[in-house]
N, C-alpha and C positions, 0 to 999 in steps of 0.2 A: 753522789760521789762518783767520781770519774772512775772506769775499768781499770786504770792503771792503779788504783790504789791494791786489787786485790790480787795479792801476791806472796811468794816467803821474804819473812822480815827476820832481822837479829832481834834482840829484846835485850836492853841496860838497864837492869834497877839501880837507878841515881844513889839511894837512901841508904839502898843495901846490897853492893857489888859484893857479898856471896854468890849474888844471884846470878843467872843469865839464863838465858834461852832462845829459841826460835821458835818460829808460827806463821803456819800458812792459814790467808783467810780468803778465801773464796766465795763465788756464788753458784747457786745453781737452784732452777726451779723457783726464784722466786725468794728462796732462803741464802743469808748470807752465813758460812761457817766458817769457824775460827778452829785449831786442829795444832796443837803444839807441843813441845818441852820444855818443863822449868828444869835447870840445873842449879844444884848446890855447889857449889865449889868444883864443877866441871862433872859434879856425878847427878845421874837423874833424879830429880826429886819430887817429882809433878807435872801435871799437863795442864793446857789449856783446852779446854772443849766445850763448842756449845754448836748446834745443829738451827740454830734461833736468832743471832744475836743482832741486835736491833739497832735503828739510825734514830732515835730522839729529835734529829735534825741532820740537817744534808754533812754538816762536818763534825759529828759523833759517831762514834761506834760503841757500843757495850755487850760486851761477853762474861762469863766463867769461867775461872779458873779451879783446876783439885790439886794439893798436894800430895805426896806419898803417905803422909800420916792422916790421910781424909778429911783434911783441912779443907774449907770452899773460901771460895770468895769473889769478887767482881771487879773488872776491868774498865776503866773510861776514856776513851782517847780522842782526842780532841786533832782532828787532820785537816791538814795544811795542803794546799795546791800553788806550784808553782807554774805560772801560764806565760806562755812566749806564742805573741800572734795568736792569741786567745784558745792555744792548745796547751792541754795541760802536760809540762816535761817533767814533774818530778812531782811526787807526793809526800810527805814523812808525818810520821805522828810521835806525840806527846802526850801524858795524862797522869791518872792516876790509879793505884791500887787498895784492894781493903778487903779485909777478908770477914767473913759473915758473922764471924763473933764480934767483929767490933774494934780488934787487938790493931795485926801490924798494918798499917800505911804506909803510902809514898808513891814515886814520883818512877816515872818508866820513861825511855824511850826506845825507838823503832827505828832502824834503818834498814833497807830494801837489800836484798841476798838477790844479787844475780847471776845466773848461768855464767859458766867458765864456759870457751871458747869452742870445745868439744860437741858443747848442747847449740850452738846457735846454728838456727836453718828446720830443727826439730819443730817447731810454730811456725815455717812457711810453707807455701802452697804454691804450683807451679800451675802453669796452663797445659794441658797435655800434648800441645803443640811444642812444645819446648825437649829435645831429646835428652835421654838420659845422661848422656855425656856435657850437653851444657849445663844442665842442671846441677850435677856434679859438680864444673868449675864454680858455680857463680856458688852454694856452700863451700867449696875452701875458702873462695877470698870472701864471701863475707862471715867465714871466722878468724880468716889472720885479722882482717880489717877491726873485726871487734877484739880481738888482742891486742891488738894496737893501741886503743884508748888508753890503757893505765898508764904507758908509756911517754904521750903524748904531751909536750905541755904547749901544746898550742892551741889548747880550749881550756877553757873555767870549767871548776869542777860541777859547776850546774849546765853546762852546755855537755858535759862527761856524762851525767845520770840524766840527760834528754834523748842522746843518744844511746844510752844502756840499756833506756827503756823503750824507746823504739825498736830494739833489740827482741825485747820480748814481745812483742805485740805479731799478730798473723800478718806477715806482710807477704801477695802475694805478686808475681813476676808472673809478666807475658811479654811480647811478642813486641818489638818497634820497628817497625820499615821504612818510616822514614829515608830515602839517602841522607847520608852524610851525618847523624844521627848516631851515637853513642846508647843512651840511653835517655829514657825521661822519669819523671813522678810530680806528684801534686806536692803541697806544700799544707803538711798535716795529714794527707792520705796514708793508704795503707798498701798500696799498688807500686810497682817499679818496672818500666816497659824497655826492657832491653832491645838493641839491636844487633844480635849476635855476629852478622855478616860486616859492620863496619868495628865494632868493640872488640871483639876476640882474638881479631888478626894482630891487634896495639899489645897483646903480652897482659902478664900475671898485674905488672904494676901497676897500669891502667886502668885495668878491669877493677882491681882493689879499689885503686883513687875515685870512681865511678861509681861505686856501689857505695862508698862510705859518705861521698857528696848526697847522691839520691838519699839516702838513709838522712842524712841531717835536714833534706827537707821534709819526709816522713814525721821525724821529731817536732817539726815544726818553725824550723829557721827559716830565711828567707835573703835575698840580697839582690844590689841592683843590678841595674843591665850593663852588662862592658863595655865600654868604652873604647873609641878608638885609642891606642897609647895605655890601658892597661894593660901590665905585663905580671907574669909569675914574680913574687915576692917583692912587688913595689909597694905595699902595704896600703893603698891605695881603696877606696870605697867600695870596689868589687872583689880584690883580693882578701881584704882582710877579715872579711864576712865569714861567722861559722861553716857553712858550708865548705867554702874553700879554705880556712886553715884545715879542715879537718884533712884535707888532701896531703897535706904536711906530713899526717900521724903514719902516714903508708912509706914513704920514701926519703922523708925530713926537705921533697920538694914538692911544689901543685902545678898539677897538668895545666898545658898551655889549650885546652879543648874550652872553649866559652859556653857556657851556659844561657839563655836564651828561655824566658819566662813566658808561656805563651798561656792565656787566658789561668793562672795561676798555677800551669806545671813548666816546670824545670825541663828543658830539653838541652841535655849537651852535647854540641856538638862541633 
């Protein structure tokens, strides 16, 4: 299973919305751990824990659960991968629950808890050629940028949790000198190669709509090469490409800067 599946998720018991909870499942070392809250009726009433918890197969996970009353029992969840350009942009799981005596059953599901707007840039990594003060800018705008999304309706909510999770992944920024050159990235990577001396002079707007395009190829989008006679909001085979609506979600318009695919990275410029 894909690293993005390991993450904080909400938790809905179908059978028995008493219930709810949250759960981070992580790896490290080798072991996969699960780490969470059951609540009753919005008060604590159990956790999830297990330091073990095992893959049966590439799309299972199973863990244990305790109650507050020293109740056990086990966890099965059966996960899902959504791929765009054979990158995976969204995971969610489904399954089931039972506790060791044999009693309650049922039916759970999982949706992905993402960082508010405050936390994003905490998972990136800069080049240490990059000065303090750029570094700076390029975290504010890409958290107005990621503020942005829930706003936006000019992406599908699956093209929204591609980028939300590109969000949380280590993406890290260096250096682009290219002249005339914006910015670049690969398309699935984890890299964004600014070039501060041509991007920074264009303003907050720009920089925003730059970072939030790169970032959708990160996720995994992709779109054709422009064409003489495409223009911003002609809805056209280039414009209307994930990438460039997402340019929409910054200003409700998309930079007239063209993008340029060069051995499968995105260069705008």
């Amino acid at each position: 299973m894909d690293n993005n599946f390991f993450r904080s998720w909400n938790v809905r018991y179908i059978d028995e919305p008493q219930f709810s909870g949250t759960m981070r499942i992580s790896r490290s070392d080798g072991n996969t751990n699960v780490r969470g809250n059951i609540l009753r009726d919005g008060v604590p009433d159990g956790s999830y824990v297990s330091t073990s918890a095992s893959f049966p197969s590439n799309s299972r996970l199973e863990f244990n659960f305790r109650l507050a009353t020293g109740d056990t029992g086990k966890v099965q969840l059966d996960l899902r991968e959504i791929q765009v350009g054979g990158i995976v942009t969204a995971v969610s799981a489904s399954g089931r629950y039972q506790d060791d005596g044999g009693g309650d059953t049922g039916r759970i599901e999982l949706s992905p808890i993402f960082p508010n707007a405050a936390n994003i840039g905490d998972n990136f990594t800069y080049s240490p050629s990059i000065i303090a003060s750029h570094q700076a800018t390029l975290e504010e705008r890409h958290r107005f940028a990621y503020g942005q999304i829930n706003v936006c309706g000019n992406l599908s909510n699956q093209q929204k949790e591609a980028l939300r999770i590109a969000y949380t992944r280590q993406i890290d920024h260096d250096i682009n000198t290219t002249p005339g050159v914006n910015a670049s990235a690969f398309v699935g990577g984890n890299q964004i190669f600014v070039n501060f001396d041509v991007l920074f002079p264009q303003g907050d707007q720009e920089i925003a709509q730059t970072l939030i395009h790169e970032m959708m190829h990160c996720a995994g989008y992709t779109h054709p090469v422009r064409m003489a006679g495409d223009t911003p909001g002609d809805g056209g085979p280039y414009y209307s490409t994930p990438p460039l609506q997402s340019e929409i979600c910054i200003a409700g318009v998309q930079s007239d800067k063209a993008c340029e695919m060069i051995d499968g990275q995105c260069t705008i410029k």
